[in-house]
mmCIF entry with sequence, helices, sheets and N, C-alpha, C, O atoms, coordinates in Angstrom:
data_MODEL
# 
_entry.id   MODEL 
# 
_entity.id                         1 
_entity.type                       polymer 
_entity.pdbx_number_of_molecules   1 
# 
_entity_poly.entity_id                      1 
_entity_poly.type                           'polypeptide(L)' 
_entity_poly.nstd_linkage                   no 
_entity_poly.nstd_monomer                   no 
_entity_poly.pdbx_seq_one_letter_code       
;(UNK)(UNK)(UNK)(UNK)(UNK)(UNK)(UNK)(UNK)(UNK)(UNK)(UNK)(UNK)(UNK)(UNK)(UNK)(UNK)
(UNK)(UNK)(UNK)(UNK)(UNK)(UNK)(UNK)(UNK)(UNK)(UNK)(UNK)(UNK)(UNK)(UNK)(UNK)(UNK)
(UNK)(UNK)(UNK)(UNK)(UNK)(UNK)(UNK)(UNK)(UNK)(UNK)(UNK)(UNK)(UNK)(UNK)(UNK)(UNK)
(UNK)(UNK)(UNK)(UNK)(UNK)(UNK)
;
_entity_poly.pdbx_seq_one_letter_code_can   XXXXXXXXXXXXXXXXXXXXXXXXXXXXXXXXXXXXXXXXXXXXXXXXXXXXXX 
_entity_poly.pdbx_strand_id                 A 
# 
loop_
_entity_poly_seq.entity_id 
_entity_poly_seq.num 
_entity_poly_seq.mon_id 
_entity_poly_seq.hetero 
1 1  UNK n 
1 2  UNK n 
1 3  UNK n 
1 4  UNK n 
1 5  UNK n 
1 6  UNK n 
1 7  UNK n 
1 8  UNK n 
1 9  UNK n 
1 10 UNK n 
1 11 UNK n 
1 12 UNK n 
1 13 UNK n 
1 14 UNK n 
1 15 UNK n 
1 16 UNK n 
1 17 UNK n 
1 18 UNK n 
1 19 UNK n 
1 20 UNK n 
1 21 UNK n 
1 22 UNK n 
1 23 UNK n 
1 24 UNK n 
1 25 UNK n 
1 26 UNK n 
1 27 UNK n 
1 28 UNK n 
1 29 UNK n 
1 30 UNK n 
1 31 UNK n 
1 32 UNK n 
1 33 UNK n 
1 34 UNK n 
1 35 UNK n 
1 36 UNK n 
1 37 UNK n 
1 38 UNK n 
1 39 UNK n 
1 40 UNK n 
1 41 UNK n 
1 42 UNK n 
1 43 UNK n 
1 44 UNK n 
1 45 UNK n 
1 46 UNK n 
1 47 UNK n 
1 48 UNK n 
1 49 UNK n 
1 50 UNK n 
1 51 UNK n 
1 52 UNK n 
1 53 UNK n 
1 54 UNK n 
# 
_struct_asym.id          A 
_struct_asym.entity_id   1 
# 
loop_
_struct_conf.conf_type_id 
_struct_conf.id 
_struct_conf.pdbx_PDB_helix_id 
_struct_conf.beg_label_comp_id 
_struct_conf.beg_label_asym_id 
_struct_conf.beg_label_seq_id 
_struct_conf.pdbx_beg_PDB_ins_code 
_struct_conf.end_label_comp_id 
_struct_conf.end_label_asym_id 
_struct_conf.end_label_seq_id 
_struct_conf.pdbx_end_PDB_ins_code 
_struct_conf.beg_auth_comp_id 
_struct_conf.beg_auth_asym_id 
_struct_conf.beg_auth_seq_id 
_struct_conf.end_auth_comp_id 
_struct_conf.end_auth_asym_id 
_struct_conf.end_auth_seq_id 
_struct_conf.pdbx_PDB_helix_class 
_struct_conf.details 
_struct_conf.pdbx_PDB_helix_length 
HELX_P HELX_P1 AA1 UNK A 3  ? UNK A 23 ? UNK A 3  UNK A 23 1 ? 21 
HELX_P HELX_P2 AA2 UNK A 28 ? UNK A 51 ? UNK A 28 UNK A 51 1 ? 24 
# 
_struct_conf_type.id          HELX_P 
_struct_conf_type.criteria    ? 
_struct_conf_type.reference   ? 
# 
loop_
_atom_site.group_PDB 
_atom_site.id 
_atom_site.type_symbol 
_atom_site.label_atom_id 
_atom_site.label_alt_id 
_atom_site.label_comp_id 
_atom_site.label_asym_id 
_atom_site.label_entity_id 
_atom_site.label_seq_id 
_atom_site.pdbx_PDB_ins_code 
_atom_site.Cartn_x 
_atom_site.Cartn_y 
_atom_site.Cartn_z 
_atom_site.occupancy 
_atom_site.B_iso_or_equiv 
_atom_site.pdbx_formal_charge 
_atom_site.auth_seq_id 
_atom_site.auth_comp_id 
_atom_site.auth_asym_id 
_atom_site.auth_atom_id 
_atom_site.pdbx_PDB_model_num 
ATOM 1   N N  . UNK A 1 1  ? 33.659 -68.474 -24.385 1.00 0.00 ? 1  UNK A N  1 
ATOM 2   C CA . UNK A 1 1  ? 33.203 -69.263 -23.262 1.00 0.00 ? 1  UNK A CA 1 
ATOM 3   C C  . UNK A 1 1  ? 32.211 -68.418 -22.460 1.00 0.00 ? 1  UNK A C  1 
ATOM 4   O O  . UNK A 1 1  ? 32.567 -67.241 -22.399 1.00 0.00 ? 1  UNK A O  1 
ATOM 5   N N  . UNK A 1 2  ? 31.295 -68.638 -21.956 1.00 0.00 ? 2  UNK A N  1 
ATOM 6   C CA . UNK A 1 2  ? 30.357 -68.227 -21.429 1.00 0.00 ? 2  UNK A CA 1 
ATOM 7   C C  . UNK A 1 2  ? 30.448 -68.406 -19.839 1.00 0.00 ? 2  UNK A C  1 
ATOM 8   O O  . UNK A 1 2  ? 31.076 -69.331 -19.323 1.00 0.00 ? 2  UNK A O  1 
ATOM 9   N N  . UNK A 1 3  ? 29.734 -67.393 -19.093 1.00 0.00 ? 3  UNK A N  1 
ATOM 10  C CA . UNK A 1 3  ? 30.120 -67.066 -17.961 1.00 0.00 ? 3  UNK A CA 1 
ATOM 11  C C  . UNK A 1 3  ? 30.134 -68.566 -17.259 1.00 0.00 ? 3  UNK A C  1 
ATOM 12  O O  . UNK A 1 3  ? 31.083 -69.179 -16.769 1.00 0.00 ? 3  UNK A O  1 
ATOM 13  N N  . UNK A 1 4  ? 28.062 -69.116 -17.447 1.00 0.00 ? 4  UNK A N  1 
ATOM 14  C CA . UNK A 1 4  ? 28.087 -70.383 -16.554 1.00 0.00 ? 4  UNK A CA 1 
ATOM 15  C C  . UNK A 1 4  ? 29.545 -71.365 -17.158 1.00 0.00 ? 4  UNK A C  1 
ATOM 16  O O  . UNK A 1 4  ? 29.947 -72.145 -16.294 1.00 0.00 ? 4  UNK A O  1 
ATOM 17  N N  . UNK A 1 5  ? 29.931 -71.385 -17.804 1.00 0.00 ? 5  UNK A N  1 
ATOM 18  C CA . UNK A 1 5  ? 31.383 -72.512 -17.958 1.00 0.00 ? 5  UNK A CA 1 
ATOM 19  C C  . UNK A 1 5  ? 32.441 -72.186 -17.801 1.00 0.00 ? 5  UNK A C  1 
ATOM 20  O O  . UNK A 1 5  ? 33.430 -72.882 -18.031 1.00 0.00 ? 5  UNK A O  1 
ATOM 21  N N  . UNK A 1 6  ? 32.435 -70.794 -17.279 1.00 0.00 ? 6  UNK A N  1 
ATOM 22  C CA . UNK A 1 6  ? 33.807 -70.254 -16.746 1.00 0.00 ? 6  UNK A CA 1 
ATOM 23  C C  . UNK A 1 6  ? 33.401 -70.997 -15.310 1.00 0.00 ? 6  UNK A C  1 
ATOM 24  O O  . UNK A 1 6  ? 34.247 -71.741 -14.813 1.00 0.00 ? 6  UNK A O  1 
ATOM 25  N N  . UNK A 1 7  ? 32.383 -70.851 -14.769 1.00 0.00 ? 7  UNK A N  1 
ATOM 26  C CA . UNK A 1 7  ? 32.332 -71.198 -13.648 1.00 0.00 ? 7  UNK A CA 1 
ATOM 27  C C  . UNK A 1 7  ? 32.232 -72.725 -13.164 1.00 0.00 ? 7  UNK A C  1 
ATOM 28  O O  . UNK A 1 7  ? 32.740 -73.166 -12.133 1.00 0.00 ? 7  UNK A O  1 
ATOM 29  N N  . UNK A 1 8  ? 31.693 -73.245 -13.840 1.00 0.00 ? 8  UNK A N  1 
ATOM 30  C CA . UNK A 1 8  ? 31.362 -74.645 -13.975 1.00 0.00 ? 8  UNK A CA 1 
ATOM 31  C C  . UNK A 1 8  ? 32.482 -75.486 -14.313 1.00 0.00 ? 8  UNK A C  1 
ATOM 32  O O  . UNK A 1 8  ? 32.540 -76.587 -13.767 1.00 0.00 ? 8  UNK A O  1 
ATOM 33  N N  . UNK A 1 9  ? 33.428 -75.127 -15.168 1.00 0.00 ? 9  UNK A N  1 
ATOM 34  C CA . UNK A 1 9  ? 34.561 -75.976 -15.136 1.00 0.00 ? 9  UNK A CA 1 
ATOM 35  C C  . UNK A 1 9  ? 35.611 -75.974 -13.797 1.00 0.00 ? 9  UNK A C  1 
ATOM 36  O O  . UNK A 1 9  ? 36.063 -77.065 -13.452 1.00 0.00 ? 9  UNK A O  1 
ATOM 37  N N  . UNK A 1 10 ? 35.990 -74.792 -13.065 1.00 0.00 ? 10 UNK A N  1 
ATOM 38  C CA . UNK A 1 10 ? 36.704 -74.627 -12.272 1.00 0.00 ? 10 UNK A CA 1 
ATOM 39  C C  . UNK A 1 10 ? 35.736 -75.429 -10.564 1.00 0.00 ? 10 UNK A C  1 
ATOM 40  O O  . UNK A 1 10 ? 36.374 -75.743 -9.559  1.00 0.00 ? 10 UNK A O  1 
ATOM 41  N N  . UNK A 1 11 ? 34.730 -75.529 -10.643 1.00 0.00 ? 11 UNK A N  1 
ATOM 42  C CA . UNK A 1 11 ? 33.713 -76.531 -9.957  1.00 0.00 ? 11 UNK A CA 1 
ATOM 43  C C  . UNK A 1 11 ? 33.760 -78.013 -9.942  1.00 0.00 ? 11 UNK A C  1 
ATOM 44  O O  . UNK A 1 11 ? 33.666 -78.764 -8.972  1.00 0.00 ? 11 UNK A O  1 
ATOM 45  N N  . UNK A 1 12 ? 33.924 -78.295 -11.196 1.00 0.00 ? 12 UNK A N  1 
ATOM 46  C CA . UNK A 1 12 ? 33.982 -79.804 -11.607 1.00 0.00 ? 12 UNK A CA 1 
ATOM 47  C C  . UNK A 1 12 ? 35.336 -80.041 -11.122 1.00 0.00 ? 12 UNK A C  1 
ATOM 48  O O  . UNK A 1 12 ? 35.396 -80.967 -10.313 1.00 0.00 ? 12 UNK A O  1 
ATOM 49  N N  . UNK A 1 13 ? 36.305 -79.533 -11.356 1.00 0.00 ? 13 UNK A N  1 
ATOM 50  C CA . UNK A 1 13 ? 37.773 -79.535 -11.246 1.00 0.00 ? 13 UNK A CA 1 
ATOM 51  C C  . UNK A 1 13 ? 38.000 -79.826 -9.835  1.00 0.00 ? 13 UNK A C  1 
ATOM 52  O O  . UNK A 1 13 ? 38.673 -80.843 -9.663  1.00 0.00 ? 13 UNK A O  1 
ATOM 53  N N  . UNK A 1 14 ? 37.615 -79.200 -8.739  1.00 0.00 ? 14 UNK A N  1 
ATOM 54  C CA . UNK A 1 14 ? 37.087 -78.963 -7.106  1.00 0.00 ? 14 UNK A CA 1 
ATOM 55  C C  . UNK A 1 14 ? 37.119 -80.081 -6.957  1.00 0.00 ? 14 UNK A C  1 
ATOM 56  O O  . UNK A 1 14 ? 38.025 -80.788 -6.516  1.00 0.00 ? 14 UNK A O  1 
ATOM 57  N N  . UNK A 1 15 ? 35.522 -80.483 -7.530  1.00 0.00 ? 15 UNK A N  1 
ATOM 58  C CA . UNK A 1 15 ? 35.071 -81.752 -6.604  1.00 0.00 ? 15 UNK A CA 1 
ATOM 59  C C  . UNK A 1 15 ? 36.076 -83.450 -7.544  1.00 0.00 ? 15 UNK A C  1 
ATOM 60  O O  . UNK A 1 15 ? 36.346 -84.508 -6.977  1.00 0.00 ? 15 UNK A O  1 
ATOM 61  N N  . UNK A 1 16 ? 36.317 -83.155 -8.728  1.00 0.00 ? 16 UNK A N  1 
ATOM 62  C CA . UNK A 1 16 ? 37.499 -84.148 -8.844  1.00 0.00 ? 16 UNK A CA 1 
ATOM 63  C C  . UNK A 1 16 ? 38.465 -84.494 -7.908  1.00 0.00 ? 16 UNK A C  1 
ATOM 64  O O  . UNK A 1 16 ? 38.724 -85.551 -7.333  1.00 0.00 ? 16 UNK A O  1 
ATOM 65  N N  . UNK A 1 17 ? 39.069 -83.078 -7.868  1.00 0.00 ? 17 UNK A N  1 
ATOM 66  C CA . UNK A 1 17 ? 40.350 -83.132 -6.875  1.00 0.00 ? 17 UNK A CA 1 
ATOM 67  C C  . UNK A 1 17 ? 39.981 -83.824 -5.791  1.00 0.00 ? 17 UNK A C  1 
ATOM 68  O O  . UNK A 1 17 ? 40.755 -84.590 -5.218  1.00 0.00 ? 17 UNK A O  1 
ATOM 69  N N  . UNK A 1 18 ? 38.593 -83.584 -5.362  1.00 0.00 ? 18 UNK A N  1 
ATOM 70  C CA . UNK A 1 18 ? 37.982 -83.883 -3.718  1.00 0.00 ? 18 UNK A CA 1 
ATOM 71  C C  . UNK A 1 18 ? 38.008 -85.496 -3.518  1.00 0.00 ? 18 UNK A C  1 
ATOM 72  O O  . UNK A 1 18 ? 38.258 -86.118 -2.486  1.00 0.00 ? 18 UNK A O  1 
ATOM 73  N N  . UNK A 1 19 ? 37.673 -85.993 -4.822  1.00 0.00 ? 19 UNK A N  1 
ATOM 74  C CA . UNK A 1 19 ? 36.701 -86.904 -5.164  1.00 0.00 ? 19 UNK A CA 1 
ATOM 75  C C  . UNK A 1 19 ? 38.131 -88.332 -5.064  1.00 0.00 ? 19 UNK A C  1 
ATOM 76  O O  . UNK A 1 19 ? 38.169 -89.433 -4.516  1.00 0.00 ? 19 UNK A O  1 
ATOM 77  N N  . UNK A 1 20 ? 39.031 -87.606 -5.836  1.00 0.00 ? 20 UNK A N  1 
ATOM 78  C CA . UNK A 1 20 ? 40.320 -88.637 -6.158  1.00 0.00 ? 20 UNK A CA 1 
ATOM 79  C C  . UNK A 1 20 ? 40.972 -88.462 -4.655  1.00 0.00 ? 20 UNK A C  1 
ATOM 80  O O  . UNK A 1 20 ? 41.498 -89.288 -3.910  1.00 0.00 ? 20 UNK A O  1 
ATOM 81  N N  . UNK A 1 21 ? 40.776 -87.348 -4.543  1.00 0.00 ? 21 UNK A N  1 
ATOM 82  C CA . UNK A 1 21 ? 41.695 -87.160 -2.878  1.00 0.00 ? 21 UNK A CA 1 
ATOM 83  C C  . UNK A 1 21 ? 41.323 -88.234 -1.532  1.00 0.00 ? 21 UNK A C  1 
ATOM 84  O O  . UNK A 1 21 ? 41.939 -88.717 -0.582  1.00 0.00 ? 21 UNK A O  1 
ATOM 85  N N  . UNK A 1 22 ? 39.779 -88.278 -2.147  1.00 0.00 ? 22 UNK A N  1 
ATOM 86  C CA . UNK A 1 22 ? 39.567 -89.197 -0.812  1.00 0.00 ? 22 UNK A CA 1 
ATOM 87  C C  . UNK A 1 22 ? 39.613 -90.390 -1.075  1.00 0.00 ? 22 UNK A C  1 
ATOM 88  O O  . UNK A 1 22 ? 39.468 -91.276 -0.233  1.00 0.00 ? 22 UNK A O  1 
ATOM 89  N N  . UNK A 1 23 ? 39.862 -90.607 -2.517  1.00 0.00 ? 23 UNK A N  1 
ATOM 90  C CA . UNK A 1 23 ? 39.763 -92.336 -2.870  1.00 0.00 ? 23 UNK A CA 1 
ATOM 91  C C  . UNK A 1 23 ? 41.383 -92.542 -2.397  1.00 0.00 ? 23 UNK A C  1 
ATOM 92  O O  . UNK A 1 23 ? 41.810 -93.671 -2.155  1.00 0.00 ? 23 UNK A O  1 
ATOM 93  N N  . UNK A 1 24 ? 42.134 -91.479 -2.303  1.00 0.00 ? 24 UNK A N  1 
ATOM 94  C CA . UNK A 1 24 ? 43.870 -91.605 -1.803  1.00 0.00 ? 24 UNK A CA 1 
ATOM 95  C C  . UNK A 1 24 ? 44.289 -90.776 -0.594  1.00 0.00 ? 24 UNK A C  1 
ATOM 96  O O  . UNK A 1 24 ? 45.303 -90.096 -0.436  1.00 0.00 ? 24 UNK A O  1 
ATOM 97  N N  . UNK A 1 25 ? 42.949 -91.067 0.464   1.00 0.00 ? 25 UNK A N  1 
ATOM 98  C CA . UNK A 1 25 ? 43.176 -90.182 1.486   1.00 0.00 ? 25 UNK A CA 1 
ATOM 99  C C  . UNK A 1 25 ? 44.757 -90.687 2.053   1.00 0.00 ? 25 UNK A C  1 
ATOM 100 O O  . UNK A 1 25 ? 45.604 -89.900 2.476   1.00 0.00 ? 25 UNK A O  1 
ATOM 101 N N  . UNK A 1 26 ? 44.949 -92.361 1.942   1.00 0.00 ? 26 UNK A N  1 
ATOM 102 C CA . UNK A 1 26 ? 45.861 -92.736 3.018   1.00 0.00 ? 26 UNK A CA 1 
ATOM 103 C C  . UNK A 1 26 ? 47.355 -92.132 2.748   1.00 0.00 ? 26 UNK A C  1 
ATOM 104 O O  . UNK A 1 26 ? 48.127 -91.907 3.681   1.00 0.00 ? 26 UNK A O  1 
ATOM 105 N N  . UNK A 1 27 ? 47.681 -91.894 1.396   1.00 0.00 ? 27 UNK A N  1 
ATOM 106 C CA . UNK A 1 27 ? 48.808 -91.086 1.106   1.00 0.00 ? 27 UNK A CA 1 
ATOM 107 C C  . UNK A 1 27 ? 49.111 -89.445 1.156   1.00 0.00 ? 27 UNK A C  1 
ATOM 108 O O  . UNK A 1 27 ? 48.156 -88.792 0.735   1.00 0.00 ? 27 UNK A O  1 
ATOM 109 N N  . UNK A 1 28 ? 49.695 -89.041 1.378   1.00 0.00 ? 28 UNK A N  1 
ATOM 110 C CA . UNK A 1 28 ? 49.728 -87.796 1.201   1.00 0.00 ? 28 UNK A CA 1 
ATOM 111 C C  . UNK A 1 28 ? 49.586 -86.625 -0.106  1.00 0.00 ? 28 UNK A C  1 
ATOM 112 O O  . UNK A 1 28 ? 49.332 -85.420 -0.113  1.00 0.00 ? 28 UNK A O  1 
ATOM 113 N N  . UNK A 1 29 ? 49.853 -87.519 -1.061  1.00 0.00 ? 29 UNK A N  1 
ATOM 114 C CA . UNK A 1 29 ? 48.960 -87.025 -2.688  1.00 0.00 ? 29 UNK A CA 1 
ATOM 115 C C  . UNK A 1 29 ? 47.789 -86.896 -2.545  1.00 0.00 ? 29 UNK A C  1 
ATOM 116 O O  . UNK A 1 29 ? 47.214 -85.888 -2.955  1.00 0.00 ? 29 UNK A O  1 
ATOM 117 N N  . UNK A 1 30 ? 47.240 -87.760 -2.007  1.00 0.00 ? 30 UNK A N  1 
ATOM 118 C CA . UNK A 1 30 ? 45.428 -87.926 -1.426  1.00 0.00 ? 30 UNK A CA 1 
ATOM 119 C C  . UNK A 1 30 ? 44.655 -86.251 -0.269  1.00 0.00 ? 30 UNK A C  1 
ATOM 120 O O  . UNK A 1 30 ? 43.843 -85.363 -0.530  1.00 0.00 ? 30 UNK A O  1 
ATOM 121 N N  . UNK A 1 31 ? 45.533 -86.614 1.019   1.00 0.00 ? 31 UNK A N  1 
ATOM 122 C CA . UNK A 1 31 ? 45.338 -85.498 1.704   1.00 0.00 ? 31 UNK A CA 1 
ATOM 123 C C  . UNK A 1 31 ? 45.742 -83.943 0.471   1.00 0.00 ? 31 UNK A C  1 
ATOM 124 O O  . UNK A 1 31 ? 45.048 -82.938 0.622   1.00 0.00 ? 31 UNK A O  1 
ATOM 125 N N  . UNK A 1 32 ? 46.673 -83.937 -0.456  1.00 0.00 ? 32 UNK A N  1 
ATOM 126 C CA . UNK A 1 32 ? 47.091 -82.138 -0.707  1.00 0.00 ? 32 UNK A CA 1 
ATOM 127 C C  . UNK A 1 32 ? 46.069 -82.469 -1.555  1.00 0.00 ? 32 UNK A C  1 
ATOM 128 O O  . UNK A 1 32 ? 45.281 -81.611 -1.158  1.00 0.00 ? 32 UNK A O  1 
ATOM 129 N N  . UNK A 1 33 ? 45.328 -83.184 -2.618  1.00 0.00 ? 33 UNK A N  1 
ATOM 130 C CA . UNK A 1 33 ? 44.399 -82.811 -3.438  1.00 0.00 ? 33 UNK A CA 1 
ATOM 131 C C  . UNK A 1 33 ? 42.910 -82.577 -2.950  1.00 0.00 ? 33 UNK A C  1 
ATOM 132 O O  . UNK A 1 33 ? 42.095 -81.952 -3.628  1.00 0.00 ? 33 UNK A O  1 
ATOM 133 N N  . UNK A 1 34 ? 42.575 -83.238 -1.487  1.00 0.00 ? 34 UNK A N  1 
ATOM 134 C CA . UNK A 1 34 ? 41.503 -82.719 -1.002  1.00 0.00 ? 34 UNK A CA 1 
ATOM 135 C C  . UNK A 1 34 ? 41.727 -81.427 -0.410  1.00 0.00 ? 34 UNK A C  1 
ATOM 136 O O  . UNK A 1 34 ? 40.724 -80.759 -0.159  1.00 0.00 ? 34 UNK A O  1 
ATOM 137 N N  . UNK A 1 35 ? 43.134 -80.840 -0.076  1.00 0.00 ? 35 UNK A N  1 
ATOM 138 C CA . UNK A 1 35 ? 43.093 -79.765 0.401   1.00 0.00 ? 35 UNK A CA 1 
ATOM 139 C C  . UNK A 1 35 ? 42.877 -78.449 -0.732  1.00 0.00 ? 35 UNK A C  1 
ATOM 140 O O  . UNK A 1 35 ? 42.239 -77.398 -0.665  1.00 0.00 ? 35 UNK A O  1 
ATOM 141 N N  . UNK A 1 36 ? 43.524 -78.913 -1.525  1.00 0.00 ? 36 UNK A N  1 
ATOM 142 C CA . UNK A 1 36 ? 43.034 -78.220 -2.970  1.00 0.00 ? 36 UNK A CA 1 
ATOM 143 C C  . UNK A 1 36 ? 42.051 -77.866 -3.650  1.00 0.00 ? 36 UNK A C  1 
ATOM 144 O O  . UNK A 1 36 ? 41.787 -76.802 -4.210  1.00 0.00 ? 36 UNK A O  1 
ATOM 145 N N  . UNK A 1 37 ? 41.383 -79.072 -3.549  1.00 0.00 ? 37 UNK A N  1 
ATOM 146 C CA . UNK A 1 37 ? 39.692 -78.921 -3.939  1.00 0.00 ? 37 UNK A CA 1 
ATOM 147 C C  . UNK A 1 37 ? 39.090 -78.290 -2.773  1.00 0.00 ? 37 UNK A C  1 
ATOM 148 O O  . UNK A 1 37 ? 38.140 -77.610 -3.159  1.00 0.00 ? 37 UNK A O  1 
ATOM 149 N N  . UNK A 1 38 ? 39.233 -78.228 -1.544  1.00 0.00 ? 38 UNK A N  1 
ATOM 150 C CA . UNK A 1 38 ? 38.409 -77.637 -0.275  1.00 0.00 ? 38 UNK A CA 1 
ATOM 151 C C  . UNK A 1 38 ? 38.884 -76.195 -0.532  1.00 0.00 ? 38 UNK A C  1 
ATOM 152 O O  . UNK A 1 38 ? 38.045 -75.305 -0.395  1.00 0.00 ? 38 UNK A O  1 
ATOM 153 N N  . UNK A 1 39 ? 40.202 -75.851 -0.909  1.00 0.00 ? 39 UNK A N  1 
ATOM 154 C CA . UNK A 1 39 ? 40.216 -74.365 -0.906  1.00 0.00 ? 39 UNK A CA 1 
ATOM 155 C C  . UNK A 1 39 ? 39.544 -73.699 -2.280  1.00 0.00 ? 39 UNK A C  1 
ATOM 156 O O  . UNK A 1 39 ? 39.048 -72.576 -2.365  1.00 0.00 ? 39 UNK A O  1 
ATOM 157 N N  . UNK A 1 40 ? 39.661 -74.672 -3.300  1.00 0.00 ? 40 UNK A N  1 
ATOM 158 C CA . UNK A 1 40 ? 39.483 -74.418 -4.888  1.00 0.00 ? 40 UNK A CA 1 
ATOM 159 C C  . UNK A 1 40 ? 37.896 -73.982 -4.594  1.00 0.00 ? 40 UNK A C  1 
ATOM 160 O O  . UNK A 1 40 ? 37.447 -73.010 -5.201  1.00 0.00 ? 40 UNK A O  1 
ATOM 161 N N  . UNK A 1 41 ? 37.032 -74.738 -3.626  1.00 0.00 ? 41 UNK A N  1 
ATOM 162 C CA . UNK A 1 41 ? 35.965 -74.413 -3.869  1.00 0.00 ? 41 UNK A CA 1 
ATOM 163 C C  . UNK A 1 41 ? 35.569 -73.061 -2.709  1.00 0.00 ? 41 UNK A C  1 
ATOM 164 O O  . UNK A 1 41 ? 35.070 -72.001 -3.087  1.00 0.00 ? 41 UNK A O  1 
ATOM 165 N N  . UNK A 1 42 ? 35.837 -73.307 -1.584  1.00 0.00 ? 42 UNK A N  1 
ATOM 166 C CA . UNK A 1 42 ? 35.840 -72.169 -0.701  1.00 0.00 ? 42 UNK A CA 1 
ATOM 167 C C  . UNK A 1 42 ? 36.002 -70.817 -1.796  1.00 0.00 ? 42 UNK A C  1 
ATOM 168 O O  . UNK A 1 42 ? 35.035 -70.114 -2.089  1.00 0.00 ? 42 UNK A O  1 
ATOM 169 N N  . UNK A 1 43 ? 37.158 -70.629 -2.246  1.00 0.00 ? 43 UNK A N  1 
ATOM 170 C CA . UNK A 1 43 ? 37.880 -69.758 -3.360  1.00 0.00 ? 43 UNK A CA 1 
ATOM 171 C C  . UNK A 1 43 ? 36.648 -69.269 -4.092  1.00 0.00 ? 43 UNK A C  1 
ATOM 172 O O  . UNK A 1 43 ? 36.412 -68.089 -3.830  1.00 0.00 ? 43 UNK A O  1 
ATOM 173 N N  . UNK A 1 44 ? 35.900 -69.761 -4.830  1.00 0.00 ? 44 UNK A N  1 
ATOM 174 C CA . UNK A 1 44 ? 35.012 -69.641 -5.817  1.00 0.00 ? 44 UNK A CA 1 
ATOM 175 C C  . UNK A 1 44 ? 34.028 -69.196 -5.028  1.00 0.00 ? 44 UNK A C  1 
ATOM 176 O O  . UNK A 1 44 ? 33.805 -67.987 -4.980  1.00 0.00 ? 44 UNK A O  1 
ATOM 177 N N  . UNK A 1 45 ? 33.182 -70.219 -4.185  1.00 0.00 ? 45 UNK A N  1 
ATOM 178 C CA . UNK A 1 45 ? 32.683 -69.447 -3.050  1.00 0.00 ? 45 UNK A CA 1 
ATOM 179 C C  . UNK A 1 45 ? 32.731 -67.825 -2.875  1.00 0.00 ? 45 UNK A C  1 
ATOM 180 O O  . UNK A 1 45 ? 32.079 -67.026 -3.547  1.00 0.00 ? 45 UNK A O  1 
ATOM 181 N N  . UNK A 1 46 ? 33.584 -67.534 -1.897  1.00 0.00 ? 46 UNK A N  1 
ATOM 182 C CA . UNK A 1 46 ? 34.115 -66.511 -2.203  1.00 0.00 ? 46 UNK A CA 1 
ATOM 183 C C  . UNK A 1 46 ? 34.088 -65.182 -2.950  1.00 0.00 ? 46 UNK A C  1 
ATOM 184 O O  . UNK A 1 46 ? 34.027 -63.992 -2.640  1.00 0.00 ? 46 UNK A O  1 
ATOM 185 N N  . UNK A 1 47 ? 34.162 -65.917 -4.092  1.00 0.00 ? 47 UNK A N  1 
ATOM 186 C CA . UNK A 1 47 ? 34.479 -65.045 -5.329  1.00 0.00 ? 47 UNK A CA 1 
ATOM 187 C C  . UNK A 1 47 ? 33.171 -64.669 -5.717  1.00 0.00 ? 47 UNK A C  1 
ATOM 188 O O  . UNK A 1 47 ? 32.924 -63.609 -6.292  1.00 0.00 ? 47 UNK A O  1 
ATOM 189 N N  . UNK A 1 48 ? 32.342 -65.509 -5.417  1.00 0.00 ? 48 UNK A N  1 
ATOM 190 C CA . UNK A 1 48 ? 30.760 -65.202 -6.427  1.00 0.00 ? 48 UNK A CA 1 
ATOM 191 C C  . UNK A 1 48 ? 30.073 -64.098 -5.391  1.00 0.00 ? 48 UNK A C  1 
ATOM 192 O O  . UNK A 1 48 ? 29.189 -63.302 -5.708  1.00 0.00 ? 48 UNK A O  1 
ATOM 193 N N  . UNK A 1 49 ? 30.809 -64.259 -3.807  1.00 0.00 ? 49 UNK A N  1 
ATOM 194 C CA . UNK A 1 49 ? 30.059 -63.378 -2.774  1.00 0.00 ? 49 UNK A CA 1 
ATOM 195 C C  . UNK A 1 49 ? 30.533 -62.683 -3.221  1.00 0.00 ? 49 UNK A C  1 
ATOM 196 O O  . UNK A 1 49 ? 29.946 -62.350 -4.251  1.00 0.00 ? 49 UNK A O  1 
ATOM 197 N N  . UNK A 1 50 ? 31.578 -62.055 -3.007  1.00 0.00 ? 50 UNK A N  1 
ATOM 198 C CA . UNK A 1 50 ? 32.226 -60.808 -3.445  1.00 0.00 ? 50 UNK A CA 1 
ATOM 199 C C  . UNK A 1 50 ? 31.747 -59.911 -4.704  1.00 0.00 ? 50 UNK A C  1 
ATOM 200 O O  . UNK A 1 50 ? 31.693 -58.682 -4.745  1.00 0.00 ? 50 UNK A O  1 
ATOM 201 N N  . UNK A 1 51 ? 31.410 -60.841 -5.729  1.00 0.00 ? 51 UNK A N  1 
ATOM 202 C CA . UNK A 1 51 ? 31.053 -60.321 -6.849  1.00 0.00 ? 51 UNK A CA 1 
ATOM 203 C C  . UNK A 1 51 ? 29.488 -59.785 -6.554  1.00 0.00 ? 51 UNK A C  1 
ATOM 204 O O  . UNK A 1 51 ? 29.390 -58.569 -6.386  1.00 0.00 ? 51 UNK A O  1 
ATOM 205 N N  . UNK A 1 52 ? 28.564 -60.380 -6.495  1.00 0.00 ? 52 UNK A N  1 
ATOM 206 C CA . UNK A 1 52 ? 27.691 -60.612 -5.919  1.00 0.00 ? 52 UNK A CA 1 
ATOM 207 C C  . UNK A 1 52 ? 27.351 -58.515 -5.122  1.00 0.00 ? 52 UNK A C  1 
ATOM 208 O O  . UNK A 1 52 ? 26.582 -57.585 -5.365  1.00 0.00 ? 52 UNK A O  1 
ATOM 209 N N  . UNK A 1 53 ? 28.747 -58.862 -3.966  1.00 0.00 ? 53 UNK A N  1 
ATOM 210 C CA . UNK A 1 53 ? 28.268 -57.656 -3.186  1.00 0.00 ? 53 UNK A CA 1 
ATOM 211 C C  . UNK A 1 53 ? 28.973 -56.108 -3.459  1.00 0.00 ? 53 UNK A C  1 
ATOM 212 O O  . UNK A 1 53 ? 29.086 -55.188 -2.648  1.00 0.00 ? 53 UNK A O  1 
ATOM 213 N N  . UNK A 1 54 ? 29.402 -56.161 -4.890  1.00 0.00 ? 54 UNK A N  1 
ATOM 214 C CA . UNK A 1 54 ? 30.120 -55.010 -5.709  1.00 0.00 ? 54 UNK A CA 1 
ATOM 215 C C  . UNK A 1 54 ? 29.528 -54.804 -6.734  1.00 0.00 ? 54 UNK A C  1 
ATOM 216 O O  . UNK A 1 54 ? 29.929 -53.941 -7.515  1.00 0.00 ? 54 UNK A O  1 
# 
């Protein structure tokens, strides 16, 4: 697997979670999977700075 699809899958995954979360904001399955995807991507975020500044 190659770097861009290490990265790119765990991205797609994010904005799914985000994506289904808000189509089920009114339940609470809805709210933890947008919270998931908001940290999943923050996370990665993150990760590429870090890498980035080492």
């Amino acid at each position: 697997m190659s770097a861009f699809q290490s990265l790119f899958l765990p991205v797609i995954a994010g904005l799914i979670l985000l994506t289904v979360g808000f189509n089920l904001r009114d339940r609470n399955i809805g709210v933890l999977m947008m919270w998931i995807g908001t940290l999943g991507m923050i996370g990665i975020m993150c990760w590429k700075i870090l890498e980035k500044l080492n």
